[in-house]
C-alpha positions, 0 to 999 in steps of 0.5 A: 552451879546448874552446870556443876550439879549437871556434871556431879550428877552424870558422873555419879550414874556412870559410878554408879553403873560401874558398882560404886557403892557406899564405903568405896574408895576412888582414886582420884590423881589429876592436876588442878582442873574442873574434871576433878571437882565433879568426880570428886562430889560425884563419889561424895554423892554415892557415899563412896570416898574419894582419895586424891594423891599426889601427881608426882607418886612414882609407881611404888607409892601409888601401889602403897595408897592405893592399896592401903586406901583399898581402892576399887577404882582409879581415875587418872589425868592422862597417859603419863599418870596411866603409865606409872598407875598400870606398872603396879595394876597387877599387885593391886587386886581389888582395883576393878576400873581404870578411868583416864580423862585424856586417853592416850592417842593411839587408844586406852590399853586392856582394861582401862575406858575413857573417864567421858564413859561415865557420862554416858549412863544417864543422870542423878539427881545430886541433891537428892543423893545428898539426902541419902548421905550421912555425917559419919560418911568419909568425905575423903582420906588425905595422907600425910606427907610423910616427913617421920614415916610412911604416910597415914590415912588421915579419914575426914568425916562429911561432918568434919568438912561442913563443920570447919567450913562453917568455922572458916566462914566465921572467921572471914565475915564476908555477907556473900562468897558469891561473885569472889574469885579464888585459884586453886593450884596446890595438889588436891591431896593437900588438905588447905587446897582441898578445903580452900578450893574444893569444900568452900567453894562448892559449899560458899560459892565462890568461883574457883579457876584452876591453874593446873601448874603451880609454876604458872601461878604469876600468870594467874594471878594478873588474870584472875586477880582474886580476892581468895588466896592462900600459899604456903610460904615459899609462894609468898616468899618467892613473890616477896623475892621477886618484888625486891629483885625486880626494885633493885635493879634500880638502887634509887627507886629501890631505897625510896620503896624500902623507906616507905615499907619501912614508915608503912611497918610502923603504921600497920604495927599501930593500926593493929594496936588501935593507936593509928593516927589520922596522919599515919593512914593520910601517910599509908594512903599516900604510899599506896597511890604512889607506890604499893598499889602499883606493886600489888597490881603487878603481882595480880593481888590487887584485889585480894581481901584474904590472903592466907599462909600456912603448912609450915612458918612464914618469916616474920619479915616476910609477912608484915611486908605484905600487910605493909604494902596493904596485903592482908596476910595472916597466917594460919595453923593445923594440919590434915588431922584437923581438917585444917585449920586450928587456929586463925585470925584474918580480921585481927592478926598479930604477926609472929603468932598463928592466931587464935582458935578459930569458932568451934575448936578449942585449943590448949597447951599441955603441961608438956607444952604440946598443942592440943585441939577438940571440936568437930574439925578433929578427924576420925583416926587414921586408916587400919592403924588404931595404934597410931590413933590412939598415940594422937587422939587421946579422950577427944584431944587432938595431939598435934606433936607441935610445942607452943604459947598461949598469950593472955589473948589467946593467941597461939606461937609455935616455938617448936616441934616434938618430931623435927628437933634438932638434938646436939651432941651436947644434949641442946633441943633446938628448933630447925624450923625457927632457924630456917625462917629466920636465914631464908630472910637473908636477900640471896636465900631463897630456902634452908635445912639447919642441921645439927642432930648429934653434932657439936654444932649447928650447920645449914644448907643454904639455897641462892634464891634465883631472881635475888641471885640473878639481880646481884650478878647483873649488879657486880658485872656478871650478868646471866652467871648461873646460880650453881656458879655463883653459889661458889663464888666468894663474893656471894659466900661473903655476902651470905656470911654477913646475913648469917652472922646477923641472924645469929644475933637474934639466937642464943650461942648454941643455936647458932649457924657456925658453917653453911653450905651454898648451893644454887639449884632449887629444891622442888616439891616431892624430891630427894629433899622436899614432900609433894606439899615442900616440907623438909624430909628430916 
């Protein structure tokens, strides 16, 4: 942390001696590494604000955040980042500095410097600078994904940030942070990673090891085996996919493991209602000596004490088969306008419901069935649009566009969303997402779009989970058949057929998948398909 506070304060004089001032907005777009969390605090510390945006913004959406961020200045990764930032530098007027922390080799272009500059004006002290600040001060302006409409600057308060750190703290029990281990590889623009990795660990203590590409995360994992974790769930998902190929590459191993899941189910399911038996955790503890630990070894989250998913619904199936292997996974909800997190249970979770409010939030269903939150995580409206503010915030309440129940607990499901149903020719309100969790739980999916507005019927696109394809083609002779190949075959297609029919034994007649589209290439974060945090474009 000595080390830290060093870099924070370097970096803040260097800001400083630039004409960084309080209300200033900084522009941050670098991929997950230490650089990021010292110039991120270092503007904190001047009372400026820091905005993150997402790495893969082309030209145009940078010259749309900036400027509707009014930010003065910009300090990007590398070149590759510099060149789409300068492509728009002259439609961007009170942008004044340039900073890249890797310079390009053949020197920085007129008008931008080398980030290590801004440690070359001396020091400040970090901790009195935090004096200076106050709770109104912006902590940071995270944009919406944009699924329904351009983003909007979500403004989070350093009241807001302290505030839900506080309550995740709460929520996990731990005595100490210090000396756990968390890896932080989801875009610093996404509010879970900033909270996660950013605000907790800075403010908690614990170390943060920053994996700068997603796609290494497996890597990571066996390296750092952390105790902190969260993913949205298409990591869960992909490394339940993987698991499950891997084991059927040998059927008779595979039928053992899926058997033992099968009697952990019941016995996590008991343990959670406090009917456990002696017998059931001496069975469980067995299961784990010969089988799940080496799973969870494997997969490097052998050591995980919080395991956490959220941004979007995680299959039900998928979620209990981790705790049956003896992950932790509980699931959480909110969204930016939160600050995160509105509802989470980690020490008491119920599969199939996103907790209960979490301490210093309360959490209600309107007479619409809309869920609504207020507390000190609710943030402080959306940037220059007091129209949509006053849509979302209304007498203190936070109007979260999510359809939901309360159980007698307390506990919270989400059965719905006001902005992405499904609205069928016949007039039938139908939830996509409730659909799309459901199918990715056939073994070869690996992701879903249900579609259905203004039709007579609901359809879906399908995609071929790669490892489940893969292990299927080695399976029936066709060894390193490519997915988009498979994707047409009729074998697959009839496969994949099945696994729909039976999911749409679990939905009423009008919400059932009547035809679908296979395809075998993925769809990728900030695509034609997915936002930079893999929600549906709708």
């Amino acid at each position: 942390m000595t080390d830290y506070a060093a870099r924070v304060g370097a970096a803040a004089a260097g800001l400083r001696q630039i004409g960084v001032e309080p209300g200033d907005r900084v522009l941050l777009m670098m991929r997950n590494r230490p650089d990021f969390h010292w110039f991120d605090m270092a503007v904190q510390c001047l009372r400026a604000t820091p905005v993150s945006i997402y790495n893969s913004s082309s030209s145009e959406e940078i010259e749309y955040l900036a400027s509707d961020a009014g930010a003065q200045v910009a300090i990007v990764e590398d070149a590759g980042f510099l060149t789409r930032l300068l492509q728009v530098r002259d439609h961007l007027p009170r942008l004044r500095h340039v900073f890249v922390v890797e310079p390009p080799a053949d020197g920085c272009p007129d008008g931008v410097l080398a980030a290590s500059t801004l440690f070359e004006a001396g020091t400040l002290d970090v901790h009195a600078l935090a004096a200076d600040t106050s709770p109104t001060d912006l902590a940071t302006l995270i944009y919406t994904s944009g699924t329904t409409g351009p983003p909007k600057g979500v403004m989070i308060s350093q009241y807001n940030v302290v505030y839900t750190v506080e309550s995740l703290r709460r929520c996990i029990g731990f005595d100490s942070f210090v000396g756990k281990r968390a890896v932080s590889y989801l875009p610093m623009a996404h509010i879970a990673e900033r909270m996660m990795s950013h605000y907790q660990g800075a403010l908690l203590g614990y170390s943060v090891f920053c994996c700068p590409d997603a796609n290494q995360l497996g890597a990571y994992l066996t390296k750092v085996r952390p105790q902190i974790i969260f993913g949205v769930p298409r990591v869960w998902e992909k490394i339940y996919n993987g698991v499950n190929a891997a084991l059927a590459a040998d059927p008779e191993r595979k039928s053992k493991f899926d058997e033992g899941v099968a009697a952990a189910l019941d016995i996590t399911r008991a343990q959670r209602a406090g009917t456990a038996t002696d017998a059931q955790r001496d069975t469980w503890a067995f299961l784990d000596s010969v089988a799940f630990g080496a799973v969870r070894g494997l997969v490097g989250l052998d050591q995980v004490q919080v395991a956490v998913t959220g941004a979007a619904p995680i299959p039900r199936q998928v979620l209990e088969w981790y705790n049956a292997i003896g992950v932790p996974l509980s699931e959480i909800y909110g969204m930016s306008e939160s600050s995160g997190p509105m509802t989470w249970s980690p020490e008491a979770n119920r599969p199939g419901s996103v907790g209960r409010e979490i301490p210093g939030c309360e959490v209600r269903v309107a007479e619409d069935g809309e869920v609504i939150c207020r507390g000190g995580n609710v943030f402080q409206g959306y940037l220059g649009q007091p129209e949509k503010t006053a849509e979302t915030l209304v007498d203190g309440w936070l109007h979260s566009g999510d359809i939901g129940v309360l159980d007698a607990d307390g506990y919270l499901t989400i059965v719905d969303s006001k902005k992405e149903r499904i609205s069928t020719s016949g007039g039938k309100n139908i939830s996509p997402a409730n659909l799309e969790a459901a199918l990715k739980t056939i073994p070869l999916i690996g992701q879903a779009a249900a579609i259905g507005d203004n039709r007579k019927f609901c359809s879906a696109i399908l995609v071929l989970d790669a490892e489940a394809a893969g292990v299927w083609a080695a399976a029936h002779g066709r060894p390193g058949t490519p997915p988009s190949e498979l994707a047409a075959d009729a074998d697959v297609i009839a496969e994949v057929q099945a696994g729909v029919d039976a999911i749409n034994q679990q939905f009423a007649q009008v919400e059932q998948i009547k035809r679908f589209t296979l395809v075998g290439e993925e769809w990728l974060p900030d695509s034609d398909v997915l936002t930079p945090t893999s929600k549906l474009k709708r």
